[in-house]
N, C-alpha and C positions, 0 to 999 in steps of 0.2 A: 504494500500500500504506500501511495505517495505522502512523505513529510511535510507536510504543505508549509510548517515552521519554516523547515532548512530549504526549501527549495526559495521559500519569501525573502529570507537572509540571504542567498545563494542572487537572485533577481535582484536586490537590493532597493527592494520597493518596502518601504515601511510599512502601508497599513492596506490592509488587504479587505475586501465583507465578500462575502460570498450569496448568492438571493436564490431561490428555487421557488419556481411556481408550478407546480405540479399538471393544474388544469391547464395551462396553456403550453407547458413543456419546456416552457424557457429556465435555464440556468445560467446566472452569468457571475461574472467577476468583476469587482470596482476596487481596483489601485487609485488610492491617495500619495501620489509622489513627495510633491512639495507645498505646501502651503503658506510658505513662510512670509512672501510677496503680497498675498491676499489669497480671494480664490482665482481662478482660472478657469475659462473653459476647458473642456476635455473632449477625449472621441469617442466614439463608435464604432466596432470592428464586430460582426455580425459572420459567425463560423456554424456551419451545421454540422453536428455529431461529434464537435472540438472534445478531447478531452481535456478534465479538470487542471492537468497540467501545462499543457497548449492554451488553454484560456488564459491562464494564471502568466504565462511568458510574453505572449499577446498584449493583456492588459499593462503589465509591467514595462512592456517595450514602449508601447504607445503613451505612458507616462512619462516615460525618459521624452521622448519627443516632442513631448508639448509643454517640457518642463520651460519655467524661463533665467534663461541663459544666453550668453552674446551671439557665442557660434556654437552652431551645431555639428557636428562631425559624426557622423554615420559610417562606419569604415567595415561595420563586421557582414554585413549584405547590402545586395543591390538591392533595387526598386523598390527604396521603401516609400520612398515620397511622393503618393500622389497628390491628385488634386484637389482633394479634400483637405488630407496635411499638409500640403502645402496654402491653404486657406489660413491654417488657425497654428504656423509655427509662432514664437513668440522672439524667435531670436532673429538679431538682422542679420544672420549669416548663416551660410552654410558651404562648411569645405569638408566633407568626405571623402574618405580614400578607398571607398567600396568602388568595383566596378558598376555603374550603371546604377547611380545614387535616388535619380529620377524612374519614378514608375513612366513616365510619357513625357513627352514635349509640353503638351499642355503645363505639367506641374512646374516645368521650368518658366511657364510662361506668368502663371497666376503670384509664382513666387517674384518674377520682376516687375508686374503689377503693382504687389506691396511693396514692396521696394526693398527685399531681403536680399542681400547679395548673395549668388551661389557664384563657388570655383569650380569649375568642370571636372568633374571626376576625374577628366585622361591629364591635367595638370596635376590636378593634388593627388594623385596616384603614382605617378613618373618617376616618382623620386627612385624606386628602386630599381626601377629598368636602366635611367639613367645612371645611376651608378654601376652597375652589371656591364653596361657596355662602355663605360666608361673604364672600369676594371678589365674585363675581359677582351673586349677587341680596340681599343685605342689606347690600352693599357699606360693608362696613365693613375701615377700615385694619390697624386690632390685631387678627387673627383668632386669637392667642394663648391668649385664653380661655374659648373655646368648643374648643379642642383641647384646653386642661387639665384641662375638664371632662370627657372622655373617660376620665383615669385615676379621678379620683372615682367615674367610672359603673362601670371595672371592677371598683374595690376595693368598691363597694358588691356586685356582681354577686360575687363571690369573697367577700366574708364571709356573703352567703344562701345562698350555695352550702352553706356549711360549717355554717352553724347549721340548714339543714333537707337535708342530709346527698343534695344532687343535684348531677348534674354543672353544672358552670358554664352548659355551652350552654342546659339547658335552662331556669335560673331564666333566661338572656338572652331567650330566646323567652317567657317567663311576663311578666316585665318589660316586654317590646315589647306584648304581649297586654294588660298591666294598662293600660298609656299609651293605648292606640287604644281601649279602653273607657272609660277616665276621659272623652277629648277626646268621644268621641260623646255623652256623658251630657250634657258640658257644649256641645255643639252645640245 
C-alpha cells in the first residue's frame, strides 16, 4: 500500500486533502503548495482511472507550477506548458532545460501575451551539447565561452522578440532559419 506520508515528503508538497464522492465517482486531490504571498489561483488537471499516486504527483506538480516565483525552470519533462498554464503562470519567466518545454505554439504565444518571458528550450538546453562538442570535436580546454555565448544569443532572441512583438520560440526558429541561409549563400 502506498505511504501517502512519505510519498507527500518525497513530492515536497506540504499539505495534501484528499475528497471522495462516491455517487458521482469523483476522487481527487488538493495540494496546498505555498500560501505565504496570499492565496492564489490554482489548476485543474482532470485524469480518468489516475491512481491515488499519479493524482497525488499531478497535483503536487501542478503546485510547483503555479507557485509564485521569478523564473520558472521546468527541466525534468517536456510539454508541460500548455495553454491553460500558460494563462495563470505567476512568474515573469520561464527558462527550462527540458526538451520541448511548451505543450504547443499557442502556449508560447499566450505566455508572450502576458508578457512572461520564455528562453527556448534549444538555448537553455545547449549548454551541454555545446560543451561535448566543444570537448570532443574542436577539443578545446576552456569551453566557457562558447557556453556564455548562449546567454548573449538569448538576450538577443528576447529583445527581437519584444521589439517585433513575437513569441520568443518563434524569432529562435527565424534566427536558426536566417543562419542556414546566410551559411548556404556563403557555401
Amino acid at each position: 500500500m502506498l505511504d501517502l506520508f512519505s510519498k507527500l515528503s518525497e513530492l515536497g508538497a506540504p499539505r495534501a486533502f484528499f475528497f471522495s464522492d462516491p455517487a458521482s465517482g469523483l476522487r481527487c486531490v488538493l495540494v496546498i503548495d505555498d500560501v505565504r504571498l496570499g492565496p492564489a489561483a490554482g489548476g485543474v488537471r482532470t485524469r480518468a482511472d489516475a491512481s491515488v499516486e499519479t493524482a497525488l504527483e499531478d497535483a503536487a506538480s501542478l503546485a510547483l507550477l503555479l507557485a509564485n516565483v521569478d523564473v520558472l525552470a521546468p527541466c525534468a519533462v517536456g510539454q508541460v506548458i500548455d495553454t491553460a498554464l500558460a494563462g495563470r503562470i505567476h512568474a515573469w519567466g520561464v527558462c527550462g532545460a527540458a526538451n520541448g518545454v511548451l505543450a504547443s505554439e499557442d502556449a508560447g504565444r499566450v505566455l508572450h501575451e502576458r508578457g512572461v518571458l520564455l528562453v527556448p528550450d534549444v538555448v537553455a538546453s545547449a549548454g551541454a551539447v555545446v560543451d561535448g562538442i566543444g570537448r570532443s570535436v574542436m577539443e578545446l580546454e576552456d569551453r566557457r565561452p562558447l557556453i556564455d555565448q548562449l546567454g548573449v544569443l538569448a538576450g538577443r532572441i528576447l529583445e527581437r522578440s519584444e521589439i517585433e512583438d513575437r513569441p520568443s520560440t518563434e524569432v529562435a526558429e527565424a534566427l536558426a532559419h536566417e543562419r542556414l541561409d546566410h551559411s548556404e549563400r556563403e557555401a
